[in-house]
PDB file of N, CA, C and O in Angstrom:
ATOM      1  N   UNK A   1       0.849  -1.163   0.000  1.00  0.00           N
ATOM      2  CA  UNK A   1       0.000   0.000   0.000  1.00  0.00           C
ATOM      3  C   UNK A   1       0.901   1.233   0.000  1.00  0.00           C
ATOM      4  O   UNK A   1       2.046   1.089   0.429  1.00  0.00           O
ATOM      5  N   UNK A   2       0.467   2.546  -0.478  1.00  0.00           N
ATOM      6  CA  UNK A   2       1.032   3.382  -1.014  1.00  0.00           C
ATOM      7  C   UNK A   2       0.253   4.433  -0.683  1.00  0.00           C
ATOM      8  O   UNK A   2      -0.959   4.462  -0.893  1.00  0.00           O
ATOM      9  N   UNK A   3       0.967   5.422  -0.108  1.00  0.00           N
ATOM     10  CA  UNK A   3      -0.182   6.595   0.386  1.00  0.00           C
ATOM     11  C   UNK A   3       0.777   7.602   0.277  1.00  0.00           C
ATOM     12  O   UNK A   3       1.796   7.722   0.957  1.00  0.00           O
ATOM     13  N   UNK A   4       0.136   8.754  -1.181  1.00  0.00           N
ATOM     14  CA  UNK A   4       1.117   9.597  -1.939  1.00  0.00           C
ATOM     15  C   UNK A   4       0.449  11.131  -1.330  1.00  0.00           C
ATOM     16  O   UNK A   4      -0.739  11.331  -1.583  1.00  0.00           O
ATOM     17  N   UNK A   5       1.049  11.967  -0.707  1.00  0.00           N
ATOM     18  CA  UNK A   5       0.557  13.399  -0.758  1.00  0.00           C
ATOM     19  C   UNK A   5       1.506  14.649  -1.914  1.00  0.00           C
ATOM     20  O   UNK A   5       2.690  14.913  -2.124  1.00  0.00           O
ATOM     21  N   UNK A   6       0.479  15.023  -2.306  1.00  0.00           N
ATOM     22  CA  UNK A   6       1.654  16.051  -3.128  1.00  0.00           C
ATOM     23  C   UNK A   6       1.052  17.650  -3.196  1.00  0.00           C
ATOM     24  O   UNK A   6      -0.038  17.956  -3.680  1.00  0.00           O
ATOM     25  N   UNK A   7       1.876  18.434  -2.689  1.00  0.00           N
ATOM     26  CA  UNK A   7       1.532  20.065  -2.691  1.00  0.00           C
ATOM     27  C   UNK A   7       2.401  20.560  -3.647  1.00  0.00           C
ATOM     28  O   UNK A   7       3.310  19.979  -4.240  1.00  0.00           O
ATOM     29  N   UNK A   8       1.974  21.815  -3.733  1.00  0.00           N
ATOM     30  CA  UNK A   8       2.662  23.171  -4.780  1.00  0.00           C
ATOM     31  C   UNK A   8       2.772  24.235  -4.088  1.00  0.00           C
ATOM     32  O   UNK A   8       1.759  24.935  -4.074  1.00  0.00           O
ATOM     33  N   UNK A   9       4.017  24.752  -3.269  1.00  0.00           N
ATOM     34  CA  UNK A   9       4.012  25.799  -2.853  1.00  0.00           C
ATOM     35  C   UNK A   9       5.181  26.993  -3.707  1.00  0.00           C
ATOM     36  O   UNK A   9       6.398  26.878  -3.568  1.00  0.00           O
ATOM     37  N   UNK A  10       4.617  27.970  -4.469  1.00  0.00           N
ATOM     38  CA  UNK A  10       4.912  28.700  -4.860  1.00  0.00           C
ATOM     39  C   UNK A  10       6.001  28.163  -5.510  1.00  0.00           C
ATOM     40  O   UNK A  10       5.507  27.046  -5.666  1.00  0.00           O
ATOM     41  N   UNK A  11       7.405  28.045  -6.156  1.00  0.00           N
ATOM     42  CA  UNK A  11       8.203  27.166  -6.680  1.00  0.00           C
ATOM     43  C   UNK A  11       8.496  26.080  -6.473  1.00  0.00           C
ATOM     44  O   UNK A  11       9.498  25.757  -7.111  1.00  0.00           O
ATOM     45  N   UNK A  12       7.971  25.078  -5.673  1.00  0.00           N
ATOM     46  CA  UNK A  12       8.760  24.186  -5.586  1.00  0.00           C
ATOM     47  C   UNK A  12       7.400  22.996  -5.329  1.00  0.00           C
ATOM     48  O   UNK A  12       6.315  23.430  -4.943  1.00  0.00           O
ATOM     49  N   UNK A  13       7.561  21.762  -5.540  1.00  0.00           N
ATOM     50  CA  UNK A  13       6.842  20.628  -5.489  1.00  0.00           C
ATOM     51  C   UNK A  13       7.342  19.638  -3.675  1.00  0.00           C
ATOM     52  O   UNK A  13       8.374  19.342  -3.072  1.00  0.00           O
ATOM     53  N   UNK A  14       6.258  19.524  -3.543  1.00  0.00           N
ATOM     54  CA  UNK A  14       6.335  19.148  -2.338  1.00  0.00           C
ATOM     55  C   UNK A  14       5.732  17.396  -2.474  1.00  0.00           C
ATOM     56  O   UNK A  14       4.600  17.127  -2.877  1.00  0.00           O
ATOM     57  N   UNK A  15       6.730  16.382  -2.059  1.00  0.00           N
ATOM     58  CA  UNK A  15       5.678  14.941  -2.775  1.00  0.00           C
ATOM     59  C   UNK A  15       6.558  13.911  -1.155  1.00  0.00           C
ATOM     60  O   UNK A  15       7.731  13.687  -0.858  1.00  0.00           O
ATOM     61  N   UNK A  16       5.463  13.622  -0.626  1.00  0.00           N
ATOM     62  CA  UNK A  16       5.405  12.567   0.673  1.00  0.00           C
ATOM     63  C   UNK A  16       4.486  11.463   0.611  1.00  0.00           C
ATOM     64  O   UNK A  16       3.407  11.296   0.042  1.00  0.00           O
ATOM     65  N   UNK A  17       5.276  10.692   1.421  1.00  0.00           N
ATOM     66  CA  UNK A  17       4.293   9.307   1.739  1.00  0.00           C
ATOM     67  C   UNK A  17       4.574   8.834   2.433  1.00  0.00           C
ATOM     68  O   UNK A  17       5.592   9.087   3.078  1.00  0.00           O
ATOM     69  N   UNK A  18       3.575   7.644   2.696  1.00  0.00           N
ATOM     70  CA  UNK A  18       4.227   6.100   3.736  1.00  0.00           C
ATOM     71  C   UNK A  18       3.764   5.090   2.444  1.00  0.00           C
ATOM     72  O   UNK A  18       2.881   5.045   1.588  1.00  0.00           O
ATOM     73  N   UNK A  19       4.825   4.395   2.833  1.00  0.00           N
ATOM     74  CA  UNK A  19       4.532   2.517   2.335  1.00  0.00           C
ATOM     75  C   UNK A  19       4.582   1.822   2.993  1.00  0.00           C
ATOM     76  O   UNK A  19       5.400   1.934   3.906  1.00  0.00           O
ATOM     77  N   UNK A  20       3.530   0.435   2.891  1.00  0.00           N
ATOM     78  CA  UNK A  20       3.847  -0.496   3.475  1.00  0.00           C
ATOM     79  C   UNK A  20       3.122  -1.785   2.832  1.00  0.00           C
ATOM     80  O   UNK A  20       2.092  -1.913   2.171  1.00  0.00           O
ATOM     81  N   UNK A  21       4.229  -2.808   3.372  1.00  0.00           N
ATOM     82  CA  UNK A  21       3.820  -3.820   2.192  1.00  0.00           C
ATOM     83  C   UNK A  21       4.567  -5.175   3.391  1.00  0.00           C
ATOM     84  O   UNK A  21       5.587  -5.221   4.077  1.00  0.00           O
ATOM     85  N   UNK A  22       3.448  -6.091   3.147  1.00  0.00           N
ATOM     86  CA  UNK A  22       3.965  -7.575   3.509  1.00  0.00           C
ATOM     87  C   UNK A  22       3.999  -8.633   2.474  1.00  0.00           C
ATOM     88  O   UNK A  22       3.380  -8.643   1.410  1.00  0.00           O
ATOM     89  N   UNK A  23       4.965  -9.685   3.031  1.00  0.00           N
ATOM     90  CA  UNK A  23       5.350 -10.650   1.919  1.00  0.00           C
ATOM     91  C   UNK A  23       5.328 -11.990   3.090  1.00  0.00           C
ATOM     92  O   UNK A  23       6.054 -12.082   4.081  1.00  0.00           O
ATOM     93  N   UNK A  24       4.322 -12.918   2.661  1.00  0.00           N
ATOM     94  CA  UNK A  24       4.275 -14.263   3.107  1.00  0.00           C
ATOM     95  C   UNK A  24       4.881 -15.494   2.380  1.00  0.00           C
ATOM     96  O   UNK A  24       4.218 -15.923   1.435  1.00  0.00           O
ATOM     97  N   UNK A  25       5.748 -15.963   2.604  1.00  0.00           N
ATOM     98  CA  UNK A  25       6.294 -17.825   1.606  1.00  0.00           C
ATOM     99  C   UNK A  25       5.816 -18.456   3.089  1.00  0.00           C
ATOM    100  O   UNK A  25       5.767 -18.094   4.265  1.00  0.00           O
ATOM    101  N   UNK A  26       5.572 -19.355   2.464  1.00  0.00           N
ATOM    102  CA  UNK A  26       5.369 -21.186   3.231  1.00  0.00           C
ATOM    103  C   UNK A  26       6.361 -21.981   2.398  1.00  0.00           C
ATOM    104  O   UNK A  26       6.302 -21.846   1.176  1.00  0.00           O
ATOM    105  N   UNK A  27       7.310 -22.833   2.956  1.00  0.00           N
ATOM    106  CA  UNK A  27       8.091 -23.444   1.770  1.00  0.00           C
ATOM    107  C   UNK A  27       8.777 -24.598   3.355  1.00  0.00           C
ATOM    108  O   UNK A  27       9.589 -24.343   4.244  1.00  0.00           O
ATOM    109  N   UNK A  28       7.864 -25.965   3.014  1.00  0.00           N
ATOM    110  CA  UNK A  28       8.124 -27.421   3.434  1.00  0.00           C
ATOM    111  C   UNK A  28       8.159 -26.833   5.392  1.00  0.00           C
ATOM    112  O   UNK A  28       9.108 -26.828   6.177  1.00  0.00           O
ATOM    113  N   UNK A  29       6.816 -26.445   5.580  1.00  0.00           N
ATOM    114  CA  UNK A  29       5.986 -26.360   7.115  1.00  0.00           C
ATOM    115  C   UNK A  29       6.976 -24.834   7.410  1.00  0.00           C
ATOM    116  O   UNK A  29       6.636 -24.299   8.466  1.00  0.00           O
ATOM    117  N   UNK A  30       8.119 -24.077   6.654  1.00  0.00           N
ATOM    118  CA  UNK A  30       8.359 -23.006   7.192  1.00  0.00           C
ATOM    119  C   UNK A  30       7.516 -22.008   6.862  1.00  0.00           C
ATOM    120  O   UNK A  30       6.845 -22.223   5.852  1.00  0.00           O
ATOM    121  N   UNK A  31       7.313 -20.748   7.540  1.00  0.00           N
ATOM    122  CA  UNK A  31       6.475 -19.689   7.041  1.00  0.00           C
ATOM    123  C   UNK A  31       8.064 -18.596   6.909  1.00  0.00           C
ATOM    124  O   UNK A  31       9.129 -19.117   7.240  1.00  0.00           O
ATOM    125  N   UNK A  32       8.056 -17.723   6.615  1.00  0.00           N
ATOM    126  CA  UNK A  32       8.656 -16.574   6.435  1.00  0.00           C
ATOM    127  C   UNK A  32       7.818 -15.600   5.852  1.00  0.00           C
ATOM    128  O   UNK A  32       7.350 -15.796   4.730  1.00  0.00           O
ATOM    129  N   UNK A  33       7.455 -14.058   6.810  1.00  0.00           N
ATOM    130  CA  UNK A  33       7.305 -13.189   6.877  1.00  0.00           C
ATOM    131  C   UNK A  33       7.918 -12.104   6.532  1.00  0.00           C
ATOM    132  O   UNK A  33       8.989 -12.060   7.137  1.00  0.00           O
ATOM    133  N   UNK A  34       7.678 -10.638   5.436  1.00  0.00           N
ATOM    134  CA  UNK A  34       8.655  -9.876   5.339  1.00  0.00           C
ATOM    135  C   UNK A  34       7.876  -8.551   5.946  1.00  0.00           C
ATOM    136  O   UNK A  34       6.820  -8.973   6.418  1.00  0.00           O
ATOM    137  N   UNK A  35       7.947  -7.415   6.088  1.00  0.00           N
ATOM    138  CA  UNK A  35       7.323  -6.186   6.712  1.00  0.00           C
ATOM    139  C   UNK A  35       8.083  -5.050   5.720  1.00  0.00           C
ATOM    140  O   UNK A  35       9.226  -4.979   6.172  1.00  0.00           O
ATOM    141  N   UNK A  36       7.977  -4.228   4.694  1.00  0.00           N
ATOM    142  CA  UNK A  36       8.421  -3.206   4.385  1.00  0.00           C
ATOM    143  C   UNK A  36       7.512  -2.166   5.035  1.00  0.00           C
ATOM    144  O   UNK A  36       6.281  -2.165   5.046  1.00  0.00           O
ATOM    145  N   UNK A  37       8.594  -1.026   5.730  1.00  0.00           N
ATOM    146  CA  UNK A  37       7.397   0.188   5.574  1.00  0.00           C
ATOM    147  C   UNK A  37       8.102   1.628   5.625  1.00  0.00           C
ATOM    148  O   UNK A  37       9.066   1.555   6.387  1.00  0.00           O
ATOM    149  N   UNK A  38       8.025   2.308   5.336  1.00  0.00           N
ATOM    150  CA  UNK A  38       8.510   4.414   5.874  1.00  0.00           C
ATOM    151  C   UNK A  38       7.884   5.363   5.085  1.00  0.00           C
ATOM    152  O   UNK A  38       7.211   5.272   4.058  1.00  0.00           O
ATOM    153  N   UNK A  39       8.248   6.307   5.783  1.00  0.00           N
ATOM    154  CA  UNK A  39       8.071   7.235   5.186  1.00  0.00           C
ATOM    155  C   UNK A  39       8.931   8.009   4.329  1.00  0.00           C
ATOM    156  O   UNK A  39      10.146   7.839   4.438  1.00  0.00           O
ATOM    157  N   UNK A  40       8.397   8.985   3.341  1.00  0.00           N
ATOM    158  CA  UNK A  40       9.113   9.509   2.880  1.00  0.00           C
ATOM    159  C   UNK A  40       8.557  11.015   2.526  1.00  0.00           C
ATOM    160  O   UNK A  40       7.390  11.406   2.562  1.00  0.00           O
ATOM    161  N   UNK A  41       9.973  11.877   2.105  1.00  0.00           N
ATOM    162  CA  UNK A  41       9.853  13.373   1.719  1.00  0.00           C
ATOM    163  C   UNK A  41      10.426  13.583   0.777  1.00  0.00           C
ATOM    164  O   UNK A  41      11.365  12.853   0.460  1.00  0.00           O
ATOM    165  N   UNK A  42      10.210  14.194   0.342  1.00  0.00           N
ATOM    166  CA  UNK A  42      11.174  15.245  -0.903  1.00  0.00           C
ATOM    167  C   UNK A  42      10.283  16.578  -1.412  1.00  0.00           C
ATOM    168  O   UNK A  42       9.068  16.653  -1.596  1.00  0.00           O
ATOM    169  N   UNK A  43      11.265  17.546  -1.564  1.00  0.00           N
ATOM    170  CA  UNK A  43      10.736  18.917  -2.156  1.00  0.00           C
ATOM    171  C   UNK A  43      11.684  19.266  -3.055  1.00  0.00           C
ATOM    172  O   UNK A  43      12.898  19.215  -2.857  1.00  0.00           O
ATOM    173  N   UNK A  44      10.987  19.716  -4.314  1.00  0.00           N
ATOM    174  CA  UNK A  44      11.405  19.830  -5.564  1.00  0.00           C
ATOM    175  C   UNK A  44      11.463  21.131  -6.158  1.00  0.00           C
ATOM    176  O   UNK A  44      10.472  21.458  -6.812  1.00  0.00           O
ATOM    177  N   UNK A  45      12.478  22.001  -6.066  1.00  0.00           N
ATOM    178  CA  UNK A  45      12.431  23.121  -6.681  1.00  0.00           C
ATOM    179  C   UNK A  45      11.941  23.186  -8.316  1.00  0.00           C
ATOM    180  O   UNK A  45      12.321  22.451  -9.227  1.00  0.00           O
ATOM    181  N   UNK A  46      11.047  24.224  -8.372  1.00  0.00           N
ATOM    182  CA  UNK A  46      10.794  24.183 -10.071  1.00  0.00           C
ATOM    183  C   UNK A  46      11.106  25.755 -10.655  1.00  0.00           C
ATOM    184  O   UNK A  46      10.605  26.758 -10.149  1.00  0.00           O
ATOM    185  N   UNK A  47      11.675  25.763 -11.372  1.00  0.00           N
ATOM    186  CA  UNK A  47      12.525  26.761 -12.405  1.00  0.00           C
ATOM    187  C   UNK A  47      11.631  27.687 -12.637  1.00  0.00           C
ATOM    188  O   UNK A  47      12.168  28.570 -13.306  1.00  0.00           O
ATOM    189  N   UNK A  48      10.282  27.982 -12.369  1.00  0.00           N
ATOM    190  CA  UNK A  48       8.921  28.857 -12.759  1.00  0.00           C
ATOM    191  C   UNK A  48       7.844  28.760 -11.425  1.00  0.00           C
ATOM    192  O   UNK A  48       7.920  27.912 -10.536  1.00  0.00           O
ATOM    193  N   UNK A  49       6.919  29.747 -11.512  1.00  0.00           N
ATOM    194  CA  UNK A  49       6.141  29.403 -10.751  1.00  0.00           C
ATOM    195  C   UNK A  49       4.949  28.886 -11.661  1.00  0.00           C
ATOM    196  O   UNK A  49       4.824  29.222 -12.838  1.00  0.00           O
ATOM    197  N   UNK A  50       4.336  28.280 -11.185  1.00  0.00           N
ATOM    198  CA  UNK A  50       3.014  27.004 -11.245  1.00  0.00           C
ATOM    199  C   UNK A  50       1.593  27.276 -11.371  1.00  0.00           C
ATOM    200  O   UNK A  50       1.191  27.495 -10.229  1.00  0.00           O
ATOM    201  N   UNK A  51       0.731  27.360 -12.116  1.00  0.00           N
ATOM    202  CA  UNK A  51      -0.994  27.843 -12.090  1.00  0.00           C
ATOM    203  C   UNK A  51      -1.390  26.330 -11.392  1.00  0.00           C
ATOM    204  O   UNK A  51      -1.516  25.205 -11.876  1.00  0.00           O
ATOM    205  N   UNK A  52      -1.544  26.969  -9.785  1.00  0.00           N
ATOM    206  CA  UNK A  52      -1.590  25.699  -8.715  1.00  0.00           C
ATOM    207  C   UNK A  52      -3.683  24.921  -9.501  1.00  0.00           C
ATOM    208  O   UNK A  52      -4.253  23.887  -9.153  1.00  0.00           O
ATOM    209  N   UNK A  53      -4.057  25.748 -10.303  1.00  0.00           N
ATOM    210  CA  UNK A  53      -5.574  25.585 -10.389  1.00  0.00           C
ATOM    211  C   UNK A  53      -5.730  24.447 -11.652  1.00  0.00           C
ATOM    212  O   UNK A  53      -6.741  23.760 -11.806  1.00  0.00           O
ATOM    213  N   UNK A  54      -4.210  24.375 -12.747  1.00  0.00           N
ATOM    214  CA  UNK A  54      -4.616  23.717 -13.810  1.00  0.00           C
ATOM    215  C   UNK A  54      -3.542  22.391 -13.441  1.00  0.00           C
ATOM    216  O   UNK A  54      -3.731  21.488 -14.256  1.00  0.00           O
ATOM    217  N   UNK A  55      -2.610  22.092 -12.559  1.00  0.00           N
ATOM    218  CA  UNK A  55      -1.600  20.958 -11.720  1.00  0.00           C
ATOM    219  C   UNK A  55      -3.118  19.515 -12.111  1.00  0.00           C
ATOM    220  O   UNK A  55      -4.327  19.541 -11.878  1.00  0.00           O
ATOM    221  N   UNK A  56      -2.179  18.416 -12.792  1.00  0.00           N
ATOM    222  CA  UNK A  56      -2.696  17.577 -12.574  1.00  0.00           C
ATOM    223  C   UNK A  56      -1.765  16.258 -12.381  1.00  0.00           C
ATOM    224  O   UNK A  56      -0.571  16.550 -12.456  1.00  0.00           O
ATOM    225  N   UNK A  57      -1.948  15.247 -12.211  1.00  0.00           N
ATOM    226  CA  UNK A  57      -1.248  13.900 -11.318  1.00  0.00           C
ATOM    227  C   UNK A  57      -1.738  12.561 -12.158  1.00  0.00           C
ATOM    228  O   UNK A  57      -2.763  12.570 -12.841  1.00  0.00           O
ATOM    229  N   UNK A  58      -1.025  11.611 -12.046  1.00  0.00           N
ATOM    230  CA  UNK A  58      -1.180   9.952 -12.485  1.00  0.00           C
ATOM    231  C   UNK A  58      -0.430   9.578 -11.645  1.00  0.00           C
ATOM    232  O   UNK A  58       0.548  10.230 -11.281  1.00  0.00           O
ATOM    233  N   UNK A  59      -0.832   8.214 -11.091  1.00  0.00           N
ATOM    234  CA  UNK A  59       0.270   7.739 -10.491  1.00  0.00           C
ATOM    235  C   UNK A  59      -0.248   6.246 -11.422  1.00  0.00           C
ATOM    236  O   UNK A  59      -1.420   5.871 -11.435  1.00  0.00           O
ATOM    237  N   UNK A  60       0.883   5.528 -12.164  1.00  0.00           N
ATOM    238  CA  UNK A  60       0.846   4.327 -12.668  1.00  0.00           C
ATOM    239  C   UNK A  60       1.830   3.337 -12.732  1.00  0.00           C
ATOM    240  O   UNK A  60       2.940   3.635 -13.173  1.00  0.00           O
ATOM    241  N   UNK A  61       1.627   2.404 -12.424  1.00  0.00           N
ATOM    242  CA  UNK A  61       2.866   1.247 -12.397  1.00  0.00           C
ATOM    243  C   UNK A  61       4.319   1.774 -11.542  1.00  0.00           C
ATOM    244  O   UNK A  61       5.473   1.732 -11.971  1.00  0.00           O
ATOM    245  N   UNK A  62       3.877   2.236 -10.311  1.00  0.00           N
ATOM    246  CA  UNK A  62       4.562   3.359  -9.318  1.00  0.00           C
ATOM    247  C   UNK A  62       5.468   4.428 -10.255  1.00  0.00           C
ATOM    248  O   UNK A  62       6.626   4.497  -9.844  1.00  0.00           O
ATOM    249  N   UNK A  63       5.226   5.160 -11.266  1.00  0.00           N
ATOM    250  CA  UNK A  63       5.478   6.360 -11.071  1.00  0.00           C
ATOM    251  C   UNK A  63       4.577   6.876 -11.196  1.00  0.00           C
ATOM    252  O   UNK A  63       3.509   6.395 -11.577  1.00  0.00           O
ATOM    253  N   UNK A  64       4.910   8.496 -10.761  1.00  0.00           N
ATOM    254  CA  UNK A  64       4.002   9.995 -10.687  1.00  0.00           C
ATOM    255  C   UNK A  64       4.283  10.410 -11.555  1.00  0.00           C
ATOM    256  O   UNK A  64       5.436  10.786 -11.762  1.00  0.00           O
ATOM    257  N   UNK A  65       2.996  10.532 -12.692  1.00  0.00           N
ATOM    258  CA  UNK A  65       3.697  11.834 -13.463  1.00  0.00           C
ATOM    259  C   UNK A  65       2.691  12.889 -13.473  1.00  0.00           C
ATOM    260  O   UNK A  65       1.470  12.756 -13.550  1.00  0.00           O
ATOM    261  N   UNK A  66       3.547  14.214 -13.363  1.00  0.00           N
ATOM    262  CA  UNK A  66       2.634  15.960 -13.286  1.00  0.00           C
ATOM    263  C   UNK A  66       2.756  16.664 -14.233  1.00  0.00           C
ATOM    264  O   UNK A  66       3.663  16.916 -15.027  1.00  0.00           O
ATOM    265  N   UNK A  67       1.463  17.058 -14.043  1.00  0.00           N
ATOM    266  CA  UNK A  67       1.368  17.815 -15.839  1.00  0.00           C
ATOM    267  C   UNK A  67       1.469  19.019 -14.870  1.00  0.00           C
ATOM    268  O   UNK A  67       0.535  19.101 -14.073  1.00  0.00           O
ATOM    269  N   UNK A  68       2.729  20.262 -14.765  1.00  0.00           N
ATOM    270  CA  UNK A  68       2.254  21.535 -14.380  1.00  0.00           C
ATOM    271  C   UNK A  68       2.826  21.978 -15.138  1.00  0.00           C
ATOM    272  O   UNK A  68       3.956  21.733 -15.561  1.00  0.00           O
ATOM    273  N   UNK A  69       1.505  23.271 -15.610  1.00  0.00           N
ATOM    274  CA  UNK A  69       1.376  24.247 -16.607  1.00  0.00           C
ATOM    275  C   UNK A  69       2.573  25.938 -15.828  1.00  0.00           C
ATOM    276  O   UNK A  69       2.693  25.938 -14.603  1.00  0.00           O
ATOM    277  N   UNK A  70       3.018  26.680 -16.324  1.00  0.00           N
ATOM    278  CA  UNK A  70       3.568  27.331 -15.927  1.00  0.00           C
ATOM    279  C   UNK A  70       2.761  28.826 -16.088  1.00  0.00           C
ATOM    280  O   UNK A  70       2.248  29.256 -17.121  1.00  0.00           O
ATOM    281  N   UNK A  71       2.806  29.482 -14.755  1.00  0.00           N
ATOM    282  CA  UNK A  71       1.758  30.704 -14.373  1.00  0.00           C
ATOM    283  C   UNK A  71       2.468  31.905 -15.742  1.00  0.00           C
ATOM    284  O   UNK A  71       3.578  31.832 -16.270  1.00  0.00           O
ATOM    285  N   UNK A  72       1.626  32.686 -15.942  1.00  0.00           N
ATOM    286  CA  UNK A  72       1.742  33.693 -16.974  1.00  0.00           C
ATOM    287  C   UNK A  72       2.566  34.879 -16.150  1.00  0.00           C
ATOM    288  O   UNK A  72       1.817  35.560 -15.449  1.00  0.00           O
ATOM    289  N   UNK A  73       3.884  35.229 -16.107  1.00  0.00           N
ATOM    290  CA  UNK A  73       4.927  36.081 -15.655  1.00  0.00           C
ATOM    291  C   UNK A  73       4.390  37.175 -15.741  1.00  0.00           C
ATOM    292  O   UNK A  73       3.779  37.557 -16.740  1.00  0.00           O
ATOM    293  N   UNK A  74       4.527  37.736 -14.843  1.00  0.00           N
ATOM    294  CA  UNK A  74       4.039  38.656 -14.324  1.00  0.00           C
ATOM    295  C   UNK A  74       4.663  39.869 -15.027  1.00  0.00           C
ATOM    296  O   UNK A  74       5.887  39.846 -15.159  1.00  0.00           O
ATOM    297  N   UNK A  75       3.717  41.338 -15.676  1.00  0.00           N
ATOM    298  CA  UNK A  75       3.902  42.471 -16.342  1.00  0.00           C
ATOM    299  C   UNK A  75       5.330  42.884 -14.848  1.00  0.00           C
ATOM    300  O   UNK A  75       5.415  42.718 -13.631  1.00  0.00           O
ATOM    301  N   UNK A  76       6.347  43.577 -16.170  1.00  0.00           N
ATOM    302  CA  UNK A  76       7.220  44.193 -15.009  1.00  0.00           C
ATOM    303  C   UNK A  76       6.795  45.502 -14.457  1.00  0.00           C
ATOM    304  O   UNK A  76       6.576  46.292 -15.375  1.00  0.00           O
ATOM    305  N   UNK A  77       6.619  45.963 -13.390  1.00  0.00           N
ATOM    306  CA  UNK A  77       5.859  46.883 -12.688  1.00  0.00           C
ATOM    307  C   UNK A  77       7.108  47.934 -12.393  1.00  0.00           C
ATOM    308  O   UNK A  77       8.097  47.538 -11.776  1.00  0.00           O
ATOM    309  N   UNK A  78       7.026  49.002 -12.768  1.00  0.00           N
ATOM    310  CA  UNK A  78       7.558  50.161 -12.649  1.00  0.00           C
ATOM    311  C   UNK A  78       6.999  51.090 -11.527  1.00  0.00           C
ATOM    312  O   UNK A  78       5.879  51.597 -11.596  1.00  0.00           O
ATOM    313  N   UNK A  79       7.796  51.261 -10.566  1.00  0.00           N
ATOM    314  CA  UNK A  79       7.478  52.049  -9.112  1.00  0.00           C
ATOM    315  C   UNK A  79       7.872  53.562  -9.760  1.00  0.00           C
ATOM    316  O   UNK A  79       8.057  54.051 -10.874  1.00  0.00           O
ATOM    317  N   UNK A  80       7.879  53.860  -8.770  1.00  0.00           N
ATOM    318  CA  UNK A  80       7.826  55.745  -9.163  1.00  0.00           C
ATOM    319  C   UNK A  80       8.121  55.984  -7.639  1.00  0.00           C
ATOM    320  O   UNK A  80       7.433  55.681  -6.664  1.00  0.00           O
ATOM    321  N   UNK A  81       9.786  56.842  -7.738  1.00  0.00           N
ATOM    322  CA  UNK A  81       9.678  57.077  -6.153  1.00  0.00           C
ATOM    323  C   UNK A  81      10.425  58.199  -6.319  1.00  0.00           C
ATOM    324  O   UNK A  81      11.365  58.218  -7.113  1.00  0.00           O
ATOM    325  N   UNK A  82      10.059  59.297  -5.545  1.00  0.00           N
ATOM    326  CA  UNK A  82       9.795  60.784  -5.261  1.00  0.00           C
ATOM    327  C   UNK A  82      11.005  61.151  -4.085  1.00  0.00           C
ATOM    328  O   UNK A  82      10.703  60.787  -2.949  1.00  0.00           O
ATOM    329  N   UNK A  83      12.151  61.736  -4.214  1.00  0.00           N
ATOM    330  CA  UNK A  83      13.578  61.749  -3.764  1.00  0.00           C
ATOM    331  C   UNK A  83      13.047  63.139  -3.193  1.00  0.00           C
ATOM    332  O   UNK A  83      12.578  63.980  -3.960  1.00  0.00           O
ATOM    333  N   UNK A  84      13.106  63.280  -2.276  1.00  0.00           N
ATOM    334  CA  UNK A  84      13.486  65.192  -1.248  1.00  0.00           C
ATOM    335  C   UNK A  84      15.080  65.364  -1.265  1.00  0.00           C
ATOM    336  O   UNK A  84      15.804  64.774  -0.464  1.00  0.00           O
ATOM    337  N   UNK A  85      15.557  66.241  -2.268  1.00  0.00           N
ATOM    338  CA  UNK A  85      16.898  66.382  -1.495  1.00  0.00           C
ATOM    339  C   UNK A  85      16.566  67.818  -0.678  1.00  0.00           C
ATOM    340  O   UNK A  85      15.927  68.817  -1.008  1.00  0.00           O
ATOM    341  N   UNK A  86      17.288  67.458   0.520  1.00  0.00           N
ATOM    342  CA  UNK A  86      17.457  68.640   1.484  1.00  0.00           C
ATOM    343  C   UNK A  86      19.107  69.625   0.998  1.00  0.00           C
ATOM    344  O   UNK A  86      20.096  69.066   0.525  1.00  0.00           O
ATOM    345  N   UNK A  87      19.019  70.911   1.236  1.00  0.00           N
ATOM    346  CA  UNK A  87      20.051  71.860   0.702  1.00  0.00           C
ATOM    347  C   UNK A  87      21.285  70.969   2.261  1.00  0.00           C
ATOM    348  O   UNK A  87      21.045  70.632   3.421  1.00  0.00           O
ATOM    349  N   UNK A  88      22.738  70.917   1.234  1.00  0.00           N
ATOM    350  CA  UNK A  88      23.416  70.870   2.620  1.00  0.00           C
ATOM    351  C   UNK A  88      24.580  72.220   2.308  1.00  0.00           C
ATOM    352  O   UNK A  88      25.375  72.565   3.182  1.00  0.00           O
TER     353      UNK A  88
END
């Protein structure tokens, strides 16, 4: 079992989980038992920022794959700032 969380915070991809998985053999009256399990993290810087509204996900034959679309860059904004010089 496989339990995937994945966020988008402003650049970067955020993708966690836990696994866990058992494995039973019987072989001539022995049993053997296996137990995998953890957790995991990773955060993924991305080169752009992200339109968190159009982000979509697959997860198949254990990989993830993400379709993220990249946000429309922002007009460069020109400030206007007003200097007092005082007489020295």
């Amino acid at each position: 079992m496989l339990n995937l969380i994945t966020e988008f915070h402003r650049c970067n991809v955020h993708i966690s989980g836990e696994r866990k998985s058992e494995t039973k053999t019987e072989n001539n009256g022995t049993t053997k038992s296996e137990f995998y399990y953890g957790k995991f993290q990773r955060v993924i810087p991305l080169p752009a920022r992200v339109q968190n509204t159009n982000v979509t996900a697959d997860y198949k034959d254990g990989i993830l794959n993400l379709t993220l679309p990249k946000s429309e860059q922002e007009k460069n904004k020109v400030v206007k700032v007003n200097l007092e010089l005082s007489a020295a």
